[in-house]
C-alpha positions as a Markdown table, in Angstrom:
| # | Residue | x | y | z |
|---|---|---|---|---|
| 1 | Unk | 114.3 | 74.8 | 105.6 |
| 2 | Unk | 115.0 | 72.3 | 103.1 |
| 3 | Unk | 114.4 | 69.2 | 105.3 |
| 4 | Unk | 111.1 | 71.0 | 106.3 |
| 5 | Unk | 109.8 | 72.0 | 102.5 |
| 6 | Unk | 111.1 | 68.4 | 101.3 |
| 7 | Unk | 113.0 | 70.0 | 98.5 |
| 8 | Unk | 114.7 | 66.9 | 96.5 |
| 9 | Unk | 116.4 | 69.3 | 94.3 |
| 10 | Unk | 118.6 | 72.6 | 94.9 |
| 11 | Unk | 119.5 | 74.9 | 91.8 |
| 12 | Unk | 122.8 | 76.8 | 93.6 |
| 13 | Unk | 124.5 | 79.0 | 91.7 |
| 14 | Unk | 128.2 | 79.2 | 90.6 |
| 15 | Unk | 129.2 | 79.2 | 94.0 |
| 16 | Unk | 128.0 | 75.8 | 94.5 |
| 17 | Unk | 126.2 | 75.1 | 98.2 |
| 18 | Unk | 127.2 | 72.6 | 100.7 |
| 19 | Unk | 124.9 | 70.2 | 102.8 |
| 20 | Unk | 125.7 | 67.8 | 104.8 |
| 21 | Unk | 127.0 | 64.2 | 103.8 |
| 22 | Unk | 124.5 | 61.8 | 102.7 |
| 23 | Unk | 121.9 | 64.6 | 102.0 |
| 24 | Unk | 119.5 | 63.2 | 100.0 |
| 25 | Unk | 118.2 | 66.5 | 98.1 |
| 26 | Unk | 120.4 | 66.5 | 94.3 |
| 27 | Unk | 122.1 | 69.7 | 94.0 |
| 28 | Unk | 122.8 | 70.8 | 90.3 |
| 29 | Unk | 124.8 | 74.1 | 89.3 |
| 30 | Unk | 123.2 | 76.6 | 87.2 |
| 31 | Unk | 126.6 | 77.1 | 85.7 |
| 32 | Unk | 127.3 | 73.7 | 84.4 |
| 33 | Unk | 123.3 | 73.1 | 82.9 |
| 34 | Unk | 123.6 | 72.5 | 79.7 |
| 35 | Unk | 120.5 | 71.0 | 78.4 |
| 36 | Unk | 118.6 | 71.8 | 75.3 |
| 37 | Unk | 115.8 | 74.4 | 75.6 |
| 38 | Unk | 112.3 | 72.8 | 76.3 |
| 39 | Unk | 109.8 | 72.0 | 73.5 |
| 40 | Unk | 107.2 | 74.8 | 73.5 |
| 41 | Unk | 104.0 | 73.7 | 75.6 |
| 42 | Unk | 100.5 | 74.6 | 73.9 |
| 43 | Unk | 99.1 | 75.8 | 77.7 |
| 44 | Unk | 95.9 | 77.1 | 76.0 |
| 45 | Unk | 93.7 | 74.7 | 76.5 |
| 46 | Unk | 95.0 | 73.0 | 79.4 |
| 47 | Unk | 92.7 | 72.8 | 82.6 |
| 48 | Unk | 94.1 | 72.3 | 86.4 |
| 49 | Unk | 92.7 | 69.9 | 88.2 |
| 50 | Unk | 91.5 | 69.9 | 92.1 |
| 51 | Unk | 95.2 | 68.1 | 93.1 |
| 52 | Unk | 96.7 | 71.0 | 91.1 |
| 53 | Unk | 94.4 | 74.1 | 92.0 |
| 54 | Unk | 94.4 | 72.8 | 96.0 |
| 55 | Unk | 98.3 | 71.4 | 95.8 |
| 56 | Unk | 101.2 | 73.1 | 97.0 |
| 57 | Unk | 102.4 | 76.0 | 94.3 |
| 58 | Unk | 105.4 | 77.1 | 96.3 |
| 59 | Unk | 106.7 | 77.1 | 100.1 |
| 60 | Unk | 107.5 | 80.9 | 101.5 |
| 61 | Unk | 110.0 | 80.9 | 104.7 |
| 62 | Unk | 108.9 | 83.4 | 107.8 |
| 63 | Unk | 110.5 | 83.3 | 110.9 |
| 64 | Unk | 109.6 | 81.7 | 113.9 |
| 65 | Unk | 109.4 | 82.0 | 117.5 |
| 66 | Unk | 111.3 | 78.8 | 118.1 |
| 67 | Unk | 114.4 | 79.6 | 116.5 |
| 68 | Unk | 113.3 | 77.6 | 113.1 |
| 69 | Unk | 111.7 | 79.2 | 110.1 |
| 70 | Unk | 108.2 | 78.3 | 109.3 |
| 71 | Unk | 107.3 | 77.0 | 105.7 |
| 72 | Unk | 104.3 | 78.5 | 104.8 |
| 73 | Unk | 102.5 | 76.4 | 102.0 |
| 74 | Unk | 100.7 | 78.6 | 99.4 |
| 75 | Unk | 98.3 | 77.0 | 96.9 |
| 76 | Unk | 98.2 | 77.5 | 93.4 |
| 77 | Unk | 94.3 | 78.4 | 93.4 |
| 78 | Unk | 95.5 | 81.6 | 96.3 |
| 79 | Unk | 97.8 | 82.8 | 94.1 |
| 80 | Unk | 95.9 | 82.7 | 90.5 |
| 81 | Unk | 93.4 | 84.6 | 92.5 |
| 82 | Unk | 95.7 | 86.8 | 94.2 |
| 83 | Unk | 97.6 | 87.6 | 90.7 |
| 84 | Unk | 93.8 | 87.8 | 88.8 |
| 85 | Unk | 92.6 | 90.4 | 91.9 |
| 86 | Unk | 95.8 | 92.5 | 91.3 |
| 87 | Unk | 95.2 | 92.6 | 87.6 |
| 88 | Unk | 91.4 | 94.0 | 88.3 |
| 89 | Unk | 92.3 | 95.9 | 91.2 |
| 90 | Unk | 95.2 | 98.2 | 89.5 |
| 91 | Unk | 94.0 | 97.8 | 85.7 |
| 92 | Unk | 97.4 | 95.9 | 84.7 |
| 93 | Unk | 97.3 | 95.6 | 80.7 |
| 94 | Unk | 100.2 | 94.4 | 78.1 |
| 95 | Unk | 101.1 | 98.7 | 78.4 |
| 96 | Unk | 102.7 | 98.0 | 81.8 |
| 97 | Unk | 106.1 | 97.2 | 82.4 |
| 98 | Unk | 106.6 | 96.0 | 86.0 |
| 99 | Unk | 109.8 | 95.8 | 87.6 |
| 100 | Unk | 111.0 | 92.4 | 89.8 |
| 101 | Unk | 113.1 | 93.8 | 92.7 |
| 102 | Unk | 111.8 | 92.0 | 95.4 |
| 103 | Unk | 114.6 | 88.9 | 96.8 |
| 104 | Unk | 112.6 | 85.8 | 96.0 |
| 105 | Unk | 112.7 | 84.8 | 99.3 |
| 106 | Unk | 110.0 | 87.6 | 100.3 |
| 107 | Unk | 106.5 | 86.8 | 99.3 |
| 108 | Unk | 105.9 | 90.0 | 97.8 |
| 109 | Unk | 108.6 | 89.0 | 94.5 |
| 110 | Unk | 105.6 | 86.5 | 93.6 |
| 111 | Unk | 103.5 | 88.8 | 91.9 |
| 112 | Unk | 106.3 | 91.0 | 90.6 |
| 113 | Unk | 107.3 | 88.2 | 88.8 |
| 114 | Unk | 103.9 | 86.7 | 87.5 |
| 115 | Unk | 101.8 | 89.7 | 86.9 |
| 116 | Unk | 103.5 | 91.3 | 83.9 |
| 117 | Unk | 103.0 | 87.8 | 82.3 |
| 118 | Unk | 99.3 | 87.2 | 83.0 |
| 119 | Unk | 98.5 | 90.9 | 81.9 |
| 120 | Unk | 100.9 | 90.3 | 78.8 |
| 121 | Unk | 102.9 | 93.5 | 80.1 |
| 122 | Unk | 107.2 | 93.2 | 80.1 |
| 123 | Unk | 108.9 | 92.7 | 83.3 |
| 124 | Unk | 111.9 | 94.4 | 84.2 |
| 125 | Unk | 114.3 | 92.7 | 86.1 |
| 126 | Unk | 116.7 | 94.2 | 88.2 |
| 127 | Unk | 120.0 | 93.4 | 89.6 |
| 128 | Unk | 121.0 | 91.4 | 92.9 |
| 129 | Unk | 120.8 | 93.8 | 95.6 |
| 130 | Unk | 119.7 | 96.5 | 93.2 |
| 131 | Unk | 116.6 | 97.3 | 95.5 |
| 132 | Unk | 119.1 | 99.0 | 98.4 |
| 133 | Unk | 120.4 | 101.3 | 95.8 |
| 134 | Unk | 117.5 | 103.8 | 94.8 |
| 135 | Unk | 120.0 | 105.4 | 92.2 |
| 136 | Unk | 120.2 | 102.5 | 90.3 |
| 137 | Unk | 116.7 | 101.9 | 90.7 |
| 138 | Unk | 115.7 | 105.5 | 89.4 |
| 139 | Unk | 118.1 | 104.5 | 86.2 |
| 140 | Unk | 116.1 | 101.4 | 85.6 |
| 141 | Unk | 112.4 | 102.7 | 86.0 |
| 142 | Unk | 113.6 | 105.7 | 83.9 |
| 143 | Unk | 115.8 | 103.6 | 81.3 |
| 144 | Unk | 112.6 | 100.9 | 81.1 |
| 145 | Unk | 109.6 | 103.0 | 81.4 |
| 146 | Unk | 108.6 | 101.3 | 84.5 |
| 147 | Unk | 104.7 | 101.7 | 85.2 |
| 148 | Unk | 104.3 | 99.8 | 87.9 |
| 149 | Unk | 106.6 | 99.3 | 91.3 |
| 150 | Unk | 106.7 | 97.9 | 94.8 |
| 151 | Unk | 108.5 | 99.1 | 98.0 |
| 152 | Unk | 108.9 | 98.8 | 101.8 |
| 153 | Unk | 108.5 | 102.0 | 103.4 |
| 154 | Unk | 112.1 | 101.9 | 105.0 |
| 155 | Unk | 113.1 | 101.7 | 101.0 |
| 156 | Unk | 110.6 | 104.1 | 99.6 |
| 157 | Unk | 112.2 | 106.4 | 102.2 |
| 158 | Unk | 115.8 | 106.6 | 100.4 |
| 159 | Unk | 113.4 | 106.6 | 97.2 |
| 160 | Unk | 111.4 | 109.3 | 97.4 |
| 161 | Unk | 114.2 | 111.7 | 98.8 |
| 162 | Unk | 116.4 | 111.1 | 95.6 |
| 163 | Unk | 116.8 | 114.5 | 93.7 |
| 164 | Unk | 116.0 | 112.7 | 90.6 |
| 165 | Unk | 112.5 | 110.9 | 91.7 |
| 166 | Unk | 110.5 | 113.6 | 89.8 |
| 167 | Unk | 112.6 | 111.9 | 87.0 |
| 168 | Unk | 110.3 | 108.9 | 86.9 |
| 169 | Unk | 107.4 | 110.3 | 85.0 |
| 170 | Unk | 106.6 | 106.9 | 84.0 |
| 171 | Unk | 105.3 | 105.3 | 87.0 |
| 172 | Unk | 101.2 | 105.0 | 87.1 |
| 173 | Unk | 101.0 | 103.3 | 90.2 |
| 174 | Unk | 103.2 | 102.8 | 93.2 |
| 175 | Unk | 102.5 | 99.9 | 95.8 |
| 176 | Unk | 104.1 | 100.3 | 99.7 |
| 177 | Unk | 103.5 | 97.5 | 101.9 |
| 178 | Unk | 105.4 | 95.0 | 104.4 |
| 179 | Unk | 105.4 | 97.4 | 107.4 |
| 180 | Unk | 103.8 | 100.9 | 108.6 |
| 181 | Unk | 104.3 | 103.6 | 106.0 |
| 182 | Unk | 103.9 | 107.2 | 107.2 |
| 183 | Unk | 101.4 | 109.9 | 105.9 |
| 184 | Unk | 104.7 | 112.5 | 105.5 |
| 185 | Unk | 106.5 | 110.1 | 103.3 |
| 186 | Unk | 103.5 | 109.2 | 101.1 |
| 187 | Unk | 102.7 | 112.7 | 100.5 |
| 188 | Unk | 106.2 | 113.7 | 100.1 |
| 189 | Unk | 106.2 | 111.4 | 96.7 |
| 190 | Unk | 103.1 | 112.1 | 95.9 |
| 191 | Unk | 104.0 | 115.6 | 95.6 |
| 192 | Unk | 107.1 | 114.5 | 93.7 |
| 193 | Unk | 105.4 | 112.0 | 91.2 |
| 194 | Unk | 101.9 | 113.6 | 91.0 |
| 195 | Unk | 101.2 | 111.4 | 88.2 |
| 196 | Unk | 101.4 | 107.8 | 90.2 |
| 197 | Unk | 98.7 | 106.4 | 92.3 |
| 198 | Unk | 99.8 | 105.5 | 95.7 |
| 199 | Unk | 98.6 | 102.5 | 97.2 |
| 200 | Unk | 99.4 | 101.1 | 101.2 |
| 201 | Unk | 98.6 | 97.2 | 101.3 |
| 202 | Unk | 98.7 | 95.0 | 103.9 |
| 203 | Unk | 99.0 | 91.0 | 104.3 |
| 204 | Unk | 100.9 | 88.3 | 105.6 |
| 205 | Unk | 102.2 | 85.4 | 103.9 |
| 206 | Unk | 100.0 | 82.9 | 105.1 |
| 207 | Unk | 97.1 | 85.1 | 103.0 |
| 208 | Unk | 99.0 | 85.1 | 100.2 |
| 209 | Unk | 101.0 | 88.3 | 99.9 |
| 210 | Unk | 98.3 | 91.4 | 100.1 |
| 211 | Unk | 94.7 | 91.3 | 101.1 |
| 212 | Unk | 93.9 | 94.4 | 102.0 |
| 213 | Unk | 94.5 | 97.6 | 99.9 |
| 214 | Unk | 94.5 | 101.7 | 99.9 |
| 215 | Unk | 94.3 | 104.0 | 97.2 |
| 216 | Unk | 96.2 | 107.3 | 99.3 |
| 217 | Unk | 94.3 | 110.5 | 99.4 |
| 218 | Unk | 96.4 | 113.6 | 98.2 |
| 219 | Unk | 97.5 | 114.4 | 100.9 |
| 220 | Unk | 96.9 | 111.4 | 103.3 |
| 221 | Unk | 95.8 | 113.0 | 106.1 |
| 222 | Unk | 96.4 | 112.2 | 109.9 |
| 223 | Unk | 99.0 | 110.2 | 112.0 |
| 224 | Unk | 97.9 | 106.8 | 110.1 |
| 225 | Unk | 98.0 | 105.2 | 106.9 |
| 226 | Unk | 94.5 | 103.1 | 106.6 |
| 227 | Unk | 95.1 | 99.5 | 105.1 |
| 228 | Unk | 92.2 | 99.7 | 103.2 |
| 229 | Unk | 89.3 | 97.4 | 102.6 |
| 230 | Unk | 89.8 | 93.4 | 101.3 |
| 231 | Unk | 90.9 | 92.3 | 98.3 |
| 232 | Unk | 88.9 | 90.0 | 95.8 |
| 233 | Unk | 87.6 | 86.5 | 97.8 |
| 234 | Unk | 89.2 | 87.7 | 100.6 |
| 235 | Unk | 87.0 | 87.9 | 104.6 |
| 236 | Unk | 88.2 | 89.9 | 106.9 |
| 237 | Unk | 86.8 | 89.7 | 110.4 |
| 238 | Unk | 87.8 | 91.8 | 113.9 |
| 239 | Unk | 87.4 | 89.8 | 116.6 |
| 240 | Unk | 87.9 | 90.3 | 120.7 |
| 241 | Unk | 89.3 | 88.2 | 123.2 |
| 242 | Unk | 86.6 | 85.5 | 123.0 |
| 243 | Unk | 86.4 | 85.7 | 119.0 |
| 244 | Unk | 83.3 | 87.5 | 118.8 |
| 245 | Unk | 83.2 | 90.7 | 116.5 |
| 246 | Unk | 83.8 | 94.1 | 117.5 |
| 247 | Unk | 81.9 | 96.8 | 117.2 |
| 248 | Unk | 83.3 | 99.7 | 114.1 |
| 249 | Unk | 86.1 | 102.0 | 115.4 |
| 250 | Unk | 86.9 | 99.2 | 118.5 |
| 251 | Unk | 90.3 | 97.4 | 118.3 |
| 252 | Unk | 90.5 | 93.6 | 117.5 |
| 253 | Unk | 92.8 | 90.7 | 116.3 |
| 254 | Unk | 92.3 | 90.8 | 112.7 |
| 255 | Unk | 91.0 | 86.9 | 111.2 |
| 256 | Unk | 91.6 | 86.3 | 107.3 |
| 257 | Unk | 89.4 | 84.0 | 105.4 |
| 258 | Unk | 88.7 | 83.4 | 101.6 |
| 259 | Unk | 90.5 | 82.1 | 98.7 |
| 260 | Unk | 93.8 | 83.5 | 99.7 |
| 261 | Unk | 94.6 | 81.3 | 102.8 |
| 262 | Unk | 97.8 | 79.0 | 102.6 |
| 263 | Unk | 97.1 | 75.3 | 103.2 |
| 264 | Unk | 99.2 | 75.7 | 106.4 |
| 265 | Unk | 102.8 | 75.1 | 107.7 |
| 266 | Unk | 104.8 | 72.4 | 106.2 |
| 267 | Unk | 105.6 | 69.5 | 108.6 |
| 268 | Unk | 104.1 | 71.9 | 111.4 |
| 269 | Unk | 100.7 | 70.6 | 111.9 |
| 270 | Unk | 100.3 | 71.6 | 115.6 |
| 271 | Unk | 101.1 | 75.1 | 114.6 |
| 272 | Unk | 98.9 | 75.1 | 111.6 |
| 273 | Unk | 95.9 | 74.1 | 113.8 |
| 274 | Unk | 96.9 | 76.5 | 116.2 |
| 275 | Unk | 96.8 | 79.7 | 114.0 |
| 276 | Unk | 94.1 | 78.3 | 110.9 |
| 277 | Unk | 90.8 | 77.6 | 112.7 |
| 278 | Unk | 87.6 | 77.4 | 112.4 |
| 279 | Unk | 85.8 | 80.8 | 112.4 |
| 280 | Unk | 82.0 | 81.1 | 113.0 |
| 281 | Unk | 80.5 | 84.4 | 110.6 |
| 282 | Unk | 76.5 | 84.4 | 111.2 |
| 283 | Unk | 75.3 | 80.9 | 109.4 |
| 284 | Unk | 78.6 | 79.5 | 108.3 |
| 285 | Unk | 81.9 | 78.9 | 109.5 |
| 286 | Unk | 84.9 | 79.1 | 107.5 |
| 287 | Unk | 88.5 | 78.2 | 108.1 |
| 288 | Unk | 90.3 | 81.8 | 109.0 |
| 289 | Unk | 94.2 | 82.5 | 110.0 |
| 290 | Unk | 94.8 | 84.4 | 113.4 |
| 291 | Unk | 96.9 | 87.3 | 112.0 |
| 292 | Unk | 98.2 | 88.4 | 115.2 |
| 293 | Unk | 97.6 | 92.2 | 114.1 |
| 294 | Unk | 95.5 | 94.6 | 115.8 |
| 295 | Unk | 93.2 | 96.6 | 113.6 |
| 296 | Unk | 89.7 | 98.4 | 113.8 |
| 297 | Unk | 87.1 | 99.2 | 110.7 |
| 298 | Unk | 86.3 | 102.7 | 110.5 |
| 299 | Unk | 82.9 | 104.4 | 109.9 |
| 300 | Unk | 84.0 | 104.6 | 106.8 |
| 301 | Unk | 84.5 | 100.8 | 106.1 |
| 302 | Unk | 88.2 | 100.6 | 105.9 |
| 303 | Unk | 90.5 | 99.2 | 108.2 |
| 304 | Unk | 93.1 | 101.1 | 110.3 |
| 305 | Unk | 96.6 | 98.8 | 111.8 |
| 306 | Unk | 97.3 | 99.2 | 115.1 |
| 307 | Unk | 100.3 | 97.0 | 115.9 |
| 308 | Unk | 101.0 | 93.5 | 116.4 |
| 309 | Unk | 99.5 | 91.6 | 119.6 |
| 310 | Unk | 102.7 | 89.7 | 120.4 |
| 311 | Unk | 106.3 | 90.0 | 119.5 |
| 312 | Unk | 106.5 | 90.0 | 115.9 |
| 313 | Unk | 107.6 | 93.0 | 114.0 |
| 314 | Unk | 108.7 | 94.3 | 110.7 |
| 315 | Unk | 111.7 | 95.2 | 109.8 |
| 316 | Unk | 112.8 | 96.9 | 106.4 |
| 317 | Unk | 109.4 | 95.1 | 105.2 |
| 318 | Unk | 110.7 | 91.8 | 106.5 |
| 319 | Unk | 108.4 | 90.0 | 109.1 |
| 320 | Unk | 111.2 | 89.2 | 112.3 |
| 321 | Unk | 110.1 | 87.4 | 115.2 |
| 322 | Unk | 112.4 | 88.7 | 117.9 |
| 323 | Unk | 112.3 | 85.5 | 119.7 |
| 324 | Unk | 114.0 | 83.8 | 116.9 |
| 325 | Unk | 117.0 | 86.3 | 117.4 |
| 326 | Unk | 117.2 | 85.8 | 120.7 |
| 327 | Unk | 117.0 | 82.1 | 120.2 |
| 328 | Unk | 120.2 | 82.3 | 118.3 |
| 329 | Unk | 122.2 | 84.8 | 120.3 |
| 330 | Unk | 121.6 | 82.5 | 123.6 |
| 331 | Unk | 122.7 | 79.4 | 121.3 |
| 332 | Unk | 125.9 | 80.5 | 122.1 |
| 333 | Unk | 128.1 | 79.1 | 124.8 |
| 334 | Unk | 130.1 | 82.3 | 125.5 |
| 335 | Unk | 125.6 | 83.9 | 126.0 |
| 336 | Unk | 123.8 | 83.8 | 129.3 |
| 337 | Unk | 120.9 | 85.6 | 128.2 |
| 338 | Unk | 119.7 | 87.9 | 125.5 |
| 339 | Unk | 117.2 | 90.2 | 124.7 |
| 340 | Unk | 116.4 | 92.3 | 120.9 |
| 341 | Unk | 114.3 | 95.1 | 120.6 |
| 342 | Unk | 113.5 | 97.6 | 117.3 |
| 343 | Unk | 114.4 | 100.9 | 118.0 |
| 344 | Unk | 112.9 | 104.3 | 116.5 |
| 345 | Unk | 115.0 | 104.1 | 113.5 |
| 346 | Unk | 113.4 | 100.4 | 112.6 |
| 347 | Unk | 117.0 | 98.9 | 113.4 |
| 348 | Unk | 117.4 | 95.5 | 115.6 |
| 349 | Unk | 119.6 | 96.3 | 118.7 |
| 350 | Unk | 120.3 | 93.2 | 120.8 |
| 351 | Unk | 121.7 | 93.5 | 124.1 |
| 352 | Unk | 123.9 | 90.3 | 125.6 |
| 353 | Unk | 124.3 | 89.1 | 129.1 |
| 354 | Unk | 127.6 | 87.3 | 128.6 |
| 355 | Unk | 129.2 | 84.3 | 130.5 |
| 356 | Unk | 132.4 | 85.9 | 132.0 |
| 357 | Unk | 134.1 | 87.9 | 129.6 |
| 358 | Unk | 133.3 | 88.5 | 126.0 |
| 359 | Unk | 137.1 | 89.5 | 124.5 |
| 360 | Unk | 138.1 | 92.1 | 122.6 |
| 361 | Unk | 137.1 | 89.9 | 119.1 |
| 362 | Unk | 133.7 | 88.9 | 121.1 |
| 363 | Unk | 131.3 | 90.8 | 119.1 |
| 364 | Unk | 133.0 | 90.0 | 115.9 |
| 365 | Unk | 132.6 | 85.9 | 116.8 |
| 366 | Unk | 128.8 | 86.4 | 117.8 |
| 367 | Unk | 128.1 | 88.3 | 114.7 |
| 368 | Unk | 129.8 | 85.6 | 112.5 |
| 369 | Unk | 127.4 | 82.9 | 115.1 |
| 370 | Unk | 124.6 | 84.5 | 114.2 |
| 371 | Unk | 125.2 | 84.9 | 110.2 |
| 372 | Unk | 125.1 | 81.1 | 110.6 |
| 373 | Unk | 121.8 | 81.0 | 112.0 |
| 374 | Unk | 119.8 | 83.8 | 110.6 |
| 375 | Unk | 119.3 | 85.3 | 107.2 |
| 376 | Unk | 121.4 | 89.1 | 107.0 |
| 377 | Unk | 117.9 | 91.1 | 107.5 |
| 378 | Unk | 117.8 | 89.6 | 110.8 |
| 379 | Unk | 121.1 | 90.0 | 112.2 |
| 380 | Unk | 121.0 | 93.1 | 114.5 |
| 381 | Unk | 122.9 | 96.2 | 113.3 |
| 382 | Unk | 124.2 | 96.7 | 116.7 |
| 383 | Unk | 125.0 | 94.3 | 120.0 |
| 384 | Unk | 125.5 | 95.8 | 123.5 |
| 385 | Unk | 126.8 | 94.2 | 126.1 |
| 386 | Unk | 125.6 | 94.4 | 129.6 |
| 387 | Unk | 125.8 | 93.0 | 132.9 |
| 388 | Unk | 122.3 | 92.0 | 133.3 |
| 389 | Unk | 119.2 | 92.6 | 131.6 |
| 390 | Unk | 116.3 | 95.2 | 133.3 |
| 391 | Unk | 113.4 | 93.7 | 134.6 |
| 392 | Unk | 110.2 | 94.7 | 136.3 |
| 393 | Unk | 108.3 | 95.1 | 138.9 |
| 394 | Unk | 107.0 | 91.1 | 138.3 |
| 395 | Unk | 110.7 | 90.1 | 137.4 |
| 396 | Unk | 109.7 | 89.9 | 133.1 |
| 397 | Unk | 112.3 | 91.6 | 131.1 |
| 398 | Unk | 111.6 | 95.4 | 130.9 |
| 399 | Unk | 112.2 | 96.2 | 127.3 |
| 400 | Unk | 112.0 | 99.7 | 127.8 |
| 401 | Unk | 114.3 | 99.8 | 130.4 |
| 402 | Unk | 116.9 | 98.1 | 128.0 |
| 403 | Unk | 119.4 | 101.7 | 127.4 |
| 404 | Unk | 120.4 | 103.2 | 123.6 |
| 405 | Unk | 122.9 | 102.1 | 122.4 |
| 406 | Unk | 126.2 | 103.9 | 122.6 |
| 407 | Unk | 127.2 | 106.0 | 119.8 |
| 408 | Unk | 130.0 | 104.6 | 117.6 |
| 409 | Unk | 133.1 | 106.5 | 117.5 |
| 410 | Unk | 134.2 | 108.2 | 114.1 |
């Protein structure tokens, strides 16, 4: 990731960080900084240029199909307008207090850190892994007066069943995005916190965090959460097979166009051209991103998710391409093959075809291969071993043939 973003400097914290000999990136402990605060910068009347507004404002990491995270380049003009559509769209003013939960390392922290300043609102930071522990999060939005809040629906889930939810009379507006969120749970805290808004939004890094959003009915009714129309500057167009539009209520590959497109993947031009293309709507073209997702507008000019279209998924609102996992898991000598599916419960299982035998210690040793490899979210919470892997009729790998996992013993 850093050879691909061409980082030249790494802040690591008082744990240090280790790369490799010879490396040329600098590496400088936030312990030991010691410098002299800044002079204060007059901003005010300071004007961005095209190389600033079109440059590269950050690089966000997703994974990959090929085993290696993809560095997706965000520009500074995306996200000024993503930040100046949020403020419009959910009336953020200097009375909000926002609360930064999010690891920085998921898109989604970019605008809890950034919005409370441009609204000139407070921002509430909480502690490392503080978002896996709603208790401590209901102590914070309570303690704070938290108005405003983000959450995956596999969090929102622990969240909303607290005992003391009701407790957080302060929140005006509650944002679930980064996978499916179910009509049951939404309603659930709706009719815990009838004072919040509910929103579902939708979007993938490569649009810049959220494009699409939904203000929830009360009660949201149905099987399906909608994702809700576009977001400011942002085209969104369902297209078939052959990339023409669809007619409302048929399913399509969803194509993103607008001010919120990335300039593309860092040092992966191929891959950039292959998902950013050229998109044809009525007397222009535009440059769109192939989202992958299935979706269909509704009569009612909103759009409904259907799934993915290959074999990327979400897990705990962290976008996994299963590929990568198996990628790592056959990187291992003591691996003949591997396969990873998410089960009902939104947990990775990943089921290993080993070379001979694994050992007593062999899950143990995989786990710690793959902790090497792969960031924690993406490590599957359990490993199976079996003899070969099902396939079907055409001799492809049968997924749903693959068996539950055994139950672990108490």
């Amino acid at each position: 990731m850093i050879e691909s973003a061409g980082a030249v400097l790494m802040l690591a914290d008082g744990t240090g960080a280790s790369l490799p000999e010879g490396h040329p990136v600098r590496v400088r402990p936030l312990a030991d900084r010691r410098e002299p605060a800044a002079a204060p910068v007059d901003w005010r009347r300071y004007t961005a240029g095209p190389e600033v507004l079109d440059g590269c404002g950050c690089v966000i990491f997703t994974s990959g199909s090929t085993g290696a995270p993809k560095g997706v380049e965000l520009t500074h003009a995306a996200l000024a307008n993503r930040l100046e559509g949020m403020l419009a769209e959910f009336d953020v003013d200097p009375d909000d207090v926002l609360l930064q939960k999010t690891p920085y390392t998921f898109d989604v922290s970019l605008w809890e850190l950034l919005l409370a300043f441009m609204a000139g609102g407070s921002l509430v930071v909480a502690p490392p892994d503080a978002h896996r522990d709603p208790e401590a999060l209901i102590d914070l939005i309570t303690g704070h007066g938290v108005t405003m809040v983000h959450f995956v629906p596999s969090m929102l889930e622990f969240f909303a069943t607290e005992p003391d939810v009701g407790s957080c009379s302060s929140l005006r507006a509650i944002l679930s995005g980064g996978e499916a969120a179910s009509p049951r749970l939404l309603n659930e805290l709706a009719a815990a916190l009838p004072g919040a808004a509910l929103y579902n939004m939708y979007g993938p890094a490569e649009a810049t965090i959220d494009v699409t959003a939904w203000p929830c009915r009360r009660p949201e009714p149905g099987d399906r959460v909608p994702i809700g129309r576009p977001l400011s500057n942002v085209s969104a167009y369902v297209v078939d097979g052959e990339d023409e539009l669809v007619p409302v209520g048929v399913a399509g590959e969803l194509l993103l166009g607008g001010a919120c497109l990335a300039r593309g993947y860092v040092g992966r031009p191929d891959l950039t051209a292959e998902r950013f293309v050229g998109f044809r709507a009525g007397d222009r073209e535009e440059r769109v991103y192939r989202t992958g997702d299935l979706v269909r507008w509704s009569a009612e000019g909103h759009l409904d998710y259907l799934g993915r279209i290959d074999s990327q998924v979400k897990v705990r609102g962290q976008r996994v391409e299963l590929g990568e996992i198996e990628v790592a898991l056959r990187s291992h000598p003591a691996v003949r093959t591997a396969a990873v599916v998410v089960r009902a419960d939104r947990s990775l299982v990943g089921y290993v075809v080993p070379e001979g035998e694994f050992g007593a210690d062999g899950e143990s040793v995989l786990r710690a291969h793959l902790a090497e490899r792969l960031p924690d979210y993406m490590v599957p919470a359990r490993l199976v071993e079996l003899a070969e892997l099902p396939t079907g009729a055409h001799g492809k790998l049968d997924r749903a043939a693959l068996p539950e996992p055994p139950r672990r013993r108490r």
